[in-house]
ZAMITI-227422 format. One line per field, with one value per residue (C-alpha): residue in one letter; chain; x negated, y, z. Coordinates in steps of 0.05 Angstrom, whole numbers, plus 5000, padded with zeros to 4 digits. Last residue first. Layout:
BEGIN
mise <- A;... .
palo <- A;... .
X <- X;... .
Y <- Y;... .
Z <- Z;... .
This chain:
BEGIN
mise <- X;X;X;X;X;X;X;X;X;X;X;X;X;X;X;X;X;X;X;X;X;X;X;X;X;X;X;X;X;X;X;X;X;X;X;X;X;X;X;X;X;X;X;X;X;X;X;X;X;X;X;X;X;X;X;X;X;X;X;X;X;X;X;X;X;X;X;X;X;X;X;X;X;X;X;X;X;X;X;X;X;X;X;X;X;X;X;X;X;X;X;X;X;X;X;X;X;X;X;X;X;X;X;X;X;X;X;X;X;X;X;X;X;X;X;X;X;X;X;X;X;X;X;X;X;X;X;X;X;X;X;X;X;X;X;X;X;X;X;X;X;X;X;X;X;X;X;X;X;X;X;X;X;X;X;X;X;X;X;X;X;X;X;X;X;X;X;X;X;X;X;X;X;X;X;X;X;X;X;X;X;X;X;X;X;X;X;X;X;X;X;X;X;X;X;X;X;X;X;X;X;X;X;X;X;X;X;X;X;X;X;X;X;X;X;X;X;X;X;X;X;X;X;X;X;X;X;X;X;X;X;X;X;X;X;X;X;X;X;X;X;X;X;X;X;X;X;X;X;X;X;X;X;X;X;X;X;X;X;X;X;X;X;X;X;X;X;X;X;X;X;X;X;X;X;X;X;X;X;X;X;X;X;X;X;X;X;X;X;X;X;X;X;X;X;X;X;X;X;X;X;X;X;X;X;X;X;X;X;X;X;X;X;X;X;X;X;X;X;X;X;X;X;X;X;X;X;X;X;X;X;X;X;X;X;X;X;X;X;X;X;X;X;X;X;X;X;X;X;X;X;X;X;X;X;X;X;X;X;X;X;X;X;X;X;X;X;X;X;X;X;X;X;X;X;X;X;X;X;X;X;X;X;X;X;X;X;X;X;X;X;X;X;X;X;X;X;X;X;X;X;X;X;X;X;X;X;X;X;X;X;X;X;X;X;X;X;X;X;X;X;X;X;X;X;X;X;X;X;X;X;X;X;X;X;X;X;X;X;X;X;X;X;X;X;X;X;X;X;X;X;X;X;X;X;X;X;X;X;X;X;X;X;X;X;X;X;X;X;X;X;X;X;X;X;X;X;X;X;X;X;X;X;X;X;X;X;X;X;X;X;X;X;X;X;X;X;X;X;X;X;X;X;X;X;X;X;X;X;X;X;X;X;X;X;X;X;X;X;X;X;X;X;X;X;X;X;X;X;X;X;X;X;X;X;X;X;X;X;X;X;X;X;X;X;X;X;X;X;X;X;X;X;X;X;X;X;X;X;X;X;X;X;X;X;X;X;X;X;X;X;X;X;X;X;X;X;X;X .
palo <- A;A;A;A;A;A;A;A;A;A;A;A;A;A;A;A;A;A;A;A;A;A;A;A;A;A;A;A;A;A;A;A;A;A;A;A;A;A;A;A;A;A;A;A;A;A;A;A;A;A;A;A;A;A;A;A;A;A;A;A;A;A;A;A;A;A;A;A;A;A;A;A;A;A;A;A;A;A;A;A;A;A;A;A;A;A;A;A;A;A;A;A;A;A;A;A;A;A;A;A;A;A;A;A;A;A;A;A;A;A;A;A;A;A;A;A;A;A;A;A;A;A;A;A;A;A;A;A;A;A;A;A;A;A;A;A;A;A;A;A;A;A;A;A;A;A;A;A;A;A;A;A;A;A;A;A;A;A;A;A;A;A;A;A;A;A;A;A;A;A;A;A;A;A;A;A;A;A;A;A;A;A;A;A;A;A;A;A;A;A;A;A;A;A;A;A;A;A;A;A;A;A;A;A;A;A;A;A;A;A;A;A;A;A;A;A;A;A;A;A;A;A;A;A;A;A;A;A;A;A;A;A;A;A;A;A;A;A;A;A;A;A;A;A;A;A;A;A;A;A;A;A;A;A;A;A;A;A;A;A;A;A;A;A;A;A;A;A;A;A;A;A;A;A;A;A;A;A;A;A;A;A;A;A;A;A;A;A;A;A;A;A;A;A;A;A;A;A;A;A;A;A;A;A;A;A;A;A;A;A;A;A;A;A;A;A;A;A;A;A;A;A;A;A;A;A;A;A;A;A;A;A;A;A;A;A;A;A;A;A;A;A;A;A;A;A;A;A;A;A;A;A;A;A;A;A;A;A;A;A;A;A;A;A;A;A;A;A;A;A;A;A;A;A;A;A;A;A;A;A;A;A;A;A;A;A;A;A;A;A;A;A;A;A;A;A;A;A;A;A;A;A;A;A;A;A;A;A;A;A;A;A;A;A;A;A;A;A;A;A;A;A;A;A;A;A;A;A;A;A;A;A;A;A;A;A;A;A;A;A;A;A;A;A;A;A;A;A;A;A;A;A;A;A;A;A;A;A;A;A;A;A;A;A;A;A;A;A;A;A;A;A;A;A;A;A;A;A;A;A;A;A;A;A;A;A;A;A;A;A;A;A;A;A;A;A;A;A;A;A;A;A;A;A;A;A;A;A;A;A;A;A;A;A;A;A;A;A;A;A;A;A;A;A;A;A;A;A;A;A;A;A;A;A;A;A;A;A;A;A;A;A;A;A;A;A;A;A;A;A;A;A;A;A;A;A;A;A;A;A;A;A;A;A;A;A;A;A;A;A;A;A;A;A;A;A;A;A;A .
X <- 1578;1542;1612;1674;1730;1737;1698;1720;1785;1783;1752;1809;1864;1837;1825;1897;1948;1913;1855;1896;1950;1893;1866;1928;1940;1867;1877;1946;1908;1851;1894;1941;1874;1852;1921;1926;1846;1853;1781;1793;1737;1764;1838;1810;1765;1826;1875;1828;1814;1885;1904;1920;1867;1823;1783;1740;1716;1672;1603;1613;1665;1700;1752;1782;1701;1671;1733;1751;1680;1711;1762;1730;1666;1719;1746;1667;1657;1714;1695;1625;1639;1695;1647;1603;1648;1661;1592;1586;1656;1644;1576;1588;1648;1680;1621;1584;1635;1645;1559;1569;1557;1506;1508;1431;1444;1494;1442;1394;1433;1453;1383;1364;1406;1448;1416;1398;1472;1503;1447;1465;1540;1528;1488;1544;1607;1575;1550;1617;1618;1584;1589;1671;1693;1668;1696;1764;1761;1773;1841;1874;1819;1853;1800;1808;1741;1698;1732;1709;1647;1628;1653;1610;1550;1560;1583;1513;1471;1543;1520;1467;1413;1408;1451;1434;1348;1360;1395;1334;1281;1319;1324;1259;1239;1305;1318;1249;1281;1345;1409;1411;1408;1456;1508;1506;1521;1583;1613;1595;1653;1707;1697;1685;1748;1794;1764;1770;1845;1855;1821;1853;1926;1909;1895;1960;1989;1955;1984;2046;2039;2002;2067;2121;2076;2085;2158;2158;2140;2077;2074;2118;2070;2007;1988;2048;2059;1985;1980;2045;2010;1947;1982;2022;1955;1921;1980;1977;1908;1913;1977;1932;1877;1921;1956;1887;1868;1932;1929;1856;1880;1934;1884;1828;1767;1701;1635;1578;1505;1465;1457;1420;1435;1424;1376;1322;1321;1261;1216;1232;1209;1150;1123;1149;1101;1048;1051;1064;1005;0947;0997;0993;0923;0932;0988;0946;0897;0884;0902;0974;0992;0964;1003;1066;1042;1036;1102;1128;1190;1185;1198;1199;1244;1217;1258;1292;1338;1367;1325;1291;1219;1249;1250;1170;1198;1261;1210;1151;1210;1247;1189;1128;1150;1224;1214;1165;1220;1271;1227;1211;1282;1307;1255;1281;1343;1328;1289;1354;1395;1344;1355;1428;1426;1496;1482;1532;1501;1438;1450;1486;1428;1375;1430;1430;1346;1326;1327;1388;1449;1499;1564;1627;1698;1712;1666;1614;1551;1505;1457;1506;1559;1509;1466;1544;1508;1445;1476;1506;1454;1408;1462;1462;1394;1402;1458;1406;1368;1431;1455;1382;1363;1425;1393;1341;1370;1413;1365;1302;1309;1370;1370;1310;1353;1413;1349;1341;1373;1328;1400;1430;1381;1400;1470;1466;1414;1461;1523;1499;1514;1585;1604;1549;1533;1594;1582;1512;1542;1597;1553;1508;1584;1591;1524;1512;1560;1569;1496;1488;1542;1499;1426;1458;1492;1421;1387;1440;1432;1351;1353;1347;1387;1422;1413;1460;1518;1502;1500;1586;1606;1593;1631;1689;1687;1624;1659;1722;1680;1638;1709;1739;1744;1681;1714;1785;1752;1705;1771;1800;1729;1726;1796;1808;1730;1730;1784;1747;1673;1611;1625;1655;1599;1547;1557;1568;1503;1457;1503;1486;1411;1413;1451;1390;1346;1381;1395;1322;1307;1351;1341;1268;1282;1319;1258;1206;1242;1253;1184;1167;1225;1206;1161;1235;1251;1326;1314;1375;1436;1477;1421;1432;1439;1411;1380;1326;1340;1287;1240;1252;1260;1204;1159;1169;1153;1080;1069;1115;1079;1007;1032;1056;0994;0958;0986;0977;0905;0902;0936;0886;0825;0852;0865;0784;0758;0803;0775;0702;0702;0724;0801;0807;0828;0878;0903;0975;1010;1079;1125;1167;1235;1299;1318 .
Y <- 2847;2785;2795;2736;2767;2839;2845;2789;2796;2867;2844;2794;2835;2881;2824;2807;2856;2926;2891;2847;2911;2960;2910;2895;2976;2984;2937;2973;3040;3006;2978;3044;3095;3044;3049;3128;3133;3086;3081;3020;2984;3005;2981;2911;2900;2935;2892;2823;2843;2844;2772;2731;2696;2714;2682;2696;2665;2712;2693;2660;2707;2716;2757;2738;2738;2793;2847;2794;2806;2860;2824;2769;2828;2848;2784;2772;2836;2820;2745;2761;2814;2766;2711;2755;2760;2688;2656;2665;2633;2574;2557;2559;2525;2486;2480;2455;2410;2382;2365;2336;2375;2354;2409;2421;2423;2472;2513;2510;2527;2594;2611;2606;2669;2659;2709;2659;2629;2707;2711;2647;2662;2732;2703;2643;2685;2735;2679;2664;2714;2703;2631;2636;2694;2641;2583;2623;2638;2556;2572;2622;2599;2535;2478;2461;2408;2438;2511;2508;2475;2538;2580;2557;2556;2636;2642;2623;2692;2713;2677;2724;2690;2729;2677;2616;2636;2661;2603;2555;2604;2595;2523;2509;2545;2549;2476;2490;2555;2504;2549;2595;2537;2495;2548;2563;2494;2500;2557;2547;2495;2510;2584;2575;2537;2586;2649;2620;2607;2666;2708;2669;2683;2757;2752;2726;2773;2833;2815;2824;2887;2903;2884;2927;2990;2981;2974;3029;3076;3092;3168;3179;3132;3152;3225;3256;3201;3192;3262;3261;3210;3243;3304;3261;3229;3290;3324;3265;3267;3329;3315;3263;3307;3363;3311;3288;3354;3362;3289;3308;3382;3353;3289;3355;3341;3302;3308;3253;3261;3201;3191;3264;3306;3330;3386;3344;3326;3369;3339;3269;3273;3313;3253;3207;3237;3238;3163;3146;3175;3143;3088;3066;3059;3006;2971;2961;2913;2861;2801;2840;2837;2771;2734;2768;2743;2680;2677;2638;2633;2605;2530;2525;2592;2644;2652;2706;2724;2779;2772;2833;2799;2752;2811;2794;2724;2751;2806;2761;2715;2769;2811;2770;2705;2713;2769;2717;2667;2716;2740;2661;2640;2702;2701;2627;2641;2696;2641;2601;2658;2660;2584;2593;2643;2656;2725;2760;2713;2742;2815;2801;2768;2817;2873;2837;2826;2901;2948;2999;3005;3052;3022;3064;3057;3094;3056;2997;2999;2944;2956;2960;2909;2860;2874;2867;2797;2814;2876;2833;2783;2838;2857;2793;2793;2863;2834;2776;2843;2876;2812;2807;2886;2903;2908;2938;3005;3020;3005;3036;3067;3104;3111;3158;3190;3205;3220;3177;3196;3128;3121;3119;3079;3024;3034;3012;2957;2929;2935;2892;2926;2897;2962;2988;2911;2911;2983;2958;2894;2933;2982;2928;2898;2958;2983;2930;2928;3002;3012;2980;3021;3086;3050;3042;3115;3142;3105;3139;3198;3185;3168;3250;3305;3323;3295;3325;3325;3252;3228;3271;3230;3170;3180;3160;3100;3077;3077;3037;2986;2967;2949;2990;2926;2959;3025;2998;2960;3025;3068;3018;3028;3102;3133;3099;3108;3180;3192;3148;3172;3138;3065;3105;3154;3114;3053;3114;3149;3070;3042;3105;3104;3024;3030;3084;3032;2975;3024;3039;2964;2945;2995;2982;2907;2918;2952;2908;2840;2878;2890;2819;2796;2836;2776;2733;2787;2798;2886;2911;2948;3013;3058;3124;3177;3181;3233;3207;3212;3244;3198;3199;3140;3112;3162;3117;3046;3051;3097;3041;2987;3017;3026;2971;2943;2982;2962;2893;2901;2941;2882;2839;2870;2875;2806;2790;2832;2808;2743;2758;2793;2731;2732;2726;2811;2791;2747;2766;2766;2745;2811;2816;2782;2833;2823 .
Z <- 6822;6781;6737;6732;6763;6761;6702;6667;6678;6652;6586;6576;6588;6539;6484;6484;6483;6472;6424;6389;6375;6356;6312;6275;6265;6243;6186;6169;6169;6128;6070;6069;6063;5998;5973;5970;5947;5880;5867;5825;5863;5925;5910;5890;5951;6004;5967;5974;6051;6069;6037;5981;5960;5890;5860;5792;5738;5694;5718;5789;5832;5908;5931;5998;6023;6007;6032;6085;6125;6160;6184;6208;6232;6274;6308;6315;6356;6396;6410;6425;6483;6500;6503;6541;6581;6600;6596;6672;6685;6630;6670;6735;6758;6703;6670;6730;6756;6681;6695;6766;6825;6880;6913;6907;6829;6837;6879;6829;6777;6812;6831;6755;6747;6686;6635;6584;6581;6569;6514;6479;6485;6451;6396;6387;6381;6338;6297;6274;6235;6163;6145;6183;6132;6072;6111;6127;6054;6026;6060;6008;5960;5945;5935;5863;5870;5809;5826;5902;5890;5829;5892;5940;5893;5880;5945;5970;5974;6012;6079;6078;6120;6189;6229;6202;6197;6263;6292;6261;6288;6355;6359;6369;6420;6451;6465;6512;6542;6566;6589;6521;6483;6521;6528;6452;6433;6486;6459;6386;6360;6409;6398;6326;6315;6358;6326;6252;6262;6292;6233;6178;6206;6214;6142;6130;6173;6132;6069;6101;6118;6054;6024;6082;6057;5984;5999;6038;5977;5952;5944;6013;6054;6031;6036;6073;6116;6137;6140;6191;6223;6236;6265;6312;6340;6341;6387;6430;6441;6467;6509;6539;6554;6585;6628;6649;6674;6711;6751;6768;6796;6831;6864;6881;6857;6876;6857;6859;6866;6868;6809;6797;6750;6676;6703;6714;6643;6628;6694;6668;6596;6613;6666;6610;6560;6604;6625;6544;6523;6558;6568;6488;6499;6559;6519;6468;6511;6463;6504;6513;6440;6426;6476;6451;6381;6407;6437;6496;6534;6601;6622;6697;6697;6760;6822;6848;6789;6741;6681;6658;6659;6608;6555;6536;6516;6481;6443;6414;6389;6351;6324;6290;6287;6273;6228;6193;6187;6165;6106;6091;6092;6048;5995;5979;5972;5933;5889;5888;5863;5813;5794;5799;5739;5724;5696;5742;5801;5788;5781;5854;5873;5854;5897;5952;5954;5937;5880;5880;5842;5833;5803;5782;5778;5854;5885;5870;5908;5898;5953;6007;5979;5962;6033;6065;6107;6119;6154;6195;6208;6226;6274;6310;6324;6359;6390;6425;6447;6472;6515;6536;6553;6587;6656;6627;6590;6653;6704;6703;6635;6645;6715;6696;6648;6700;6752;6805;6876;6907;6949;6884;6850;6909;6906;6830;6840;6896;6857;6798;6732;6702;6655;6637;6610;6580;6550;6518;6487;6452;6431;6394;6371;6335;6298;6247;6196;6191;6200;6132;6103;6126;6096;6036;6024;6057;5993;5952;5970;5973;5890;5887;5847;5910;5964;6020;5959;5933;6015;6020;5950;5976;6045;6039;5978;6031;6095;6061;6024;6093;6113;6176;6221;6265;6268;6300;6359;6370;6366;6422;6467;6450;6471;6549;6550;6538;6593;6644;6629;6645;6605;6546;6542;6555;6502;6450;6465;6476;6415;6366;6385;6370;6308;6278;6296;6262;6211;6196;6205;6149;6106;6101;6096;6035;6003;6018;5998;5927;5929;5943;5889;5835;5809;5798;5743;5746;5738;5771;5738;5759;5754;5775;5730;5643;5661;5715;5791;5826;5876;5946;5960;5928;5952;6017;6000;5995;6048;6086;6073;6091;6164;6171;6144;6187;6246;6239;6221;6287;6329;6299;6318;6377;6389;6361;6411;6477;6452;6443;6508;6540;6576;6655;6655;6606;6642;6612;6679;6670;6677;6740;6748;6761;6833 .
């Protein structure tokens, strides 16, 4: 059964206390609250004559505003990701046709390079703002999602996808409602892959917050304050001590996140585990603590309770889980024929665009050269995959496995994982031209800094959501610790290593654009590779060549996906799912 909430004892709490937490749950909220009315006729503001800036102000005291702003963008995608993962998640995982077309095109979409969304659709924010800084503020906040919204729809359909069969009979014989499913089942039962994805994602968009904030397309820059673009200003200059003070910034913004967000919510989503017994070692949070001591949850009840009442009654008509239609087997078989030869007929149309657009004005041989600059890149991507896997598999096994590990581990895994691995090119490429390291394999550590904690987030959250029943009873057998692995552990860790392993495949070659062209002042480096002609192309703004770079990305993706990570997924959902 899904563990109940730890009582907050509240009710066993002195006035004074329950006082004093309320008082500072209010303060809290007010200097959200007090943030963002500071923040937001910011982004609206007009834009002056002389256009959008393309340079930054370096002054280290801009840093706290600059802090401000980024982080705005960042959570508005990250929420704007997580409505896109819940609708996309649910359509694949509840339809058959859509899901045979969505799951591959979600593979494809999160290897498009942040570069390639924004050189597309640049032009489209400018027109729906016109006149106003918000184009380009919506242009940001769009190429962050871009980096953060796949692998949290990844993690939503797998968990769709390997629900327990006794709590889905059981809201069928209950004949929920499709949106009260929704929240009683659907939404929970994924809440610890998708809240350790969530994490993941902030790392992501950590990660392009150069490329998002900086924006260079089509020969021109437009620049906006915040953290990525300070450092890129930075770097230009050569000014390692300002890098270093972004640095800085960084740790203690994604320390405080960590306090006040990330930690309060794994604790409070340990009621959603899937167990009988309760952990010896919970998860704590003092500002978890804080929040139910002060009673906010009662007030936010007085209108929540009403609103879901209204909320249930209007989507009524959606269905009921229980209810099921069937068809005929011929008039199945026709309707998918149609489907198909739909698909088919978009498919052919897209490559005779493709041909018309790109192939004939470049030639073959331009085609055959991104080709093979794609293998090499391909290369760099399996090589990092197989070193990370051995490498964070089992490290993310015990944290997720051991709540006391995770205490103080996990601030340390954020702080990895959402620090922009890009904030230190700069010194990794001064090391890189001090010692002559070759770029063409010094990249796989660049691509590695800022994907391989895909693997690890979705390991840690597969580990946490082991039933502790199950370790019990391999501890009652007697088993030793390879016994365990062998097992337990590596077969419940299994997809959601393939839920992490996809997602980080992705961000690999996503992440080539930053990191197979890399720069200190005026010395530059450049491997040979995918990501290096799609960065070099985009910049240029030559449209042909930058269409050609992410078609023949898509194409390698489309072939891992269909011949290896496919196979994968289905094994572990037949084989290796609490179903």
């Amino acid at each position: 059964m899904l563990r109940s909430p730890l009582n907050d004892d509240r009710s066993q709490a002195s006035r004074s206390t329950r006082i004093w937490t309320g008082l500072a749950v209010a303060i809290g909220a007010l200097v959200l609250l007090g943030a963002l009315a500071y923040l937001l006729p910011a982004l609206g503001a007009p834009i002056g004559p002389a256009g959008v800036p393309s340079h930054v102000s370096t002054d280290p005291s801009n840093l706290p505003y600059y802090a401000l702003r980024s982080l705005f963008r960042m959570f508005t995608a990250l929420i704007i990701s997580l409505i896109f993962a819940f609708l996309y998640g649910l359509a694949a995982a509840r339809s058959r046709r859509l899901g045979a077309v969505l799951i591959p095109l979600l593979d494809i979409l999160q290897s498009v390079p942040v570069l390639g969304f924004l050189s597309a659709t640049i032009s489209i924010w400018l027109v729906l703002f016109p006149g106003s800084i918000m184009g380009v503020e919506a242009a940001s906040i769009f190429a962050i999602f871009t980096s953060q919204a796949w692998n949290m729809a990844f993690s939503f359909y797998n968990s769709l996808t390997s629900e327990p069969a006794d709590l889905d009979e059981a809201v069928r014989l209950m004949r929920l409602t499709r949106w009260q499913r929704f929240w009683k089942l659907d939404v929970p039962n994924s809440m610890i892959p998708l809240l350790w994805n969530c994490m993941m994602s902030m790392g992501g968009g950590w990660f392009f917050l150069t490329a998002s904030e900086m924006i260079s397309v089509n020969n021109r820059t437009l620049a906006l304050p915040g953290i990525g673009s300070f450092v890129e200003e930075a770097t230009a200059e050569q000014d390692l001590g300002k890098v270093g003070l972004a640095i800085l910034t960084m740790i203690v913004v994604v320390l405080l996140i960590d306090f006040l967000l990330w930690k309060p919510l794994t604790a409070w989503a340990e009621k959603f585990r899937y167990t009988s017994s309760q952990s010896t070692e919970p998860r704590r949070s003092l500002v978890l603590t804080v929040i139910r001591l002060s009673g906010v949850k009662d007030l936010l009840g007085l209108v929540g309770h009403p609103l879901a009442d209204l909320l249930d009654r209007i989507t009524r008509p959606l269905g009921r889980t229980g209810a099921r239609w069937s068809r005929g087997g011929g008039r199945r078989r026709a309707s998918d024929l149609v489907w198909w030869a739909c698909l088919a007929l978009i498919g052919l149309w897209g490559l005779w665009q493709l041909d018309r657009l790109v192939i004939r004005p470049l030639g073959l041989g331009e085609v055959g050269h991104v080709f093979q600059l794609g293998l090499l890149t391909f290369l760099r991507v399996l090589i990092l995959m197989v070193v990370c896997t051995i490498v964070w598999v089992p490290i993310g096994a015990l944290i997720g496995m051991n709540p006391r590990i995770s205490r103080y581990l996990q601030p340390l895994v954020q702080i990895l994982a959402s620090f922009p691995a890009n904030f230190i090119f700069p010194f990794v490429t001064m090391v890189f031209i001090i010692w002559r390291i070759d770029i063409n394999w010094g990249s796989i550590l660049l691509m590695a800094l800022g994907t391989q904690w895909y693997i690890l987030f979705n390991v840690i959250a597969g580990a946490s959501a082991i039933p502790d029943d199950l370790l019990e009873m391999s501890r009652s057998l007697g088993q030793n610790r390879w016994q365990r692995w062998k097992t337990l552990i590596l077969p419940a860790l299994f997809g959601s290593w393939c839920t992490g392993g996809i997602t980080a495949a992705g961000g690999a070659w996503n992440a080539s654009i930053v990191s197979e062209v890399v720069s200190y002042g005026k010395t530059e480096l450049t491997a040979r590779g995918l990501g290096a002609y799609i960065a070099q192309v985009t910049v240029t703004g030559d449209t042909p060549r930058i269409i050609l770079g992410v078609a023949v990305m898509s194409i390698f993706v489309v072939l891992a996906d269909r011949f290896f990570w496919s196979p994968l997924q289905s094994l572990a959902q037949r084989r290796y799912s609490l179903t």
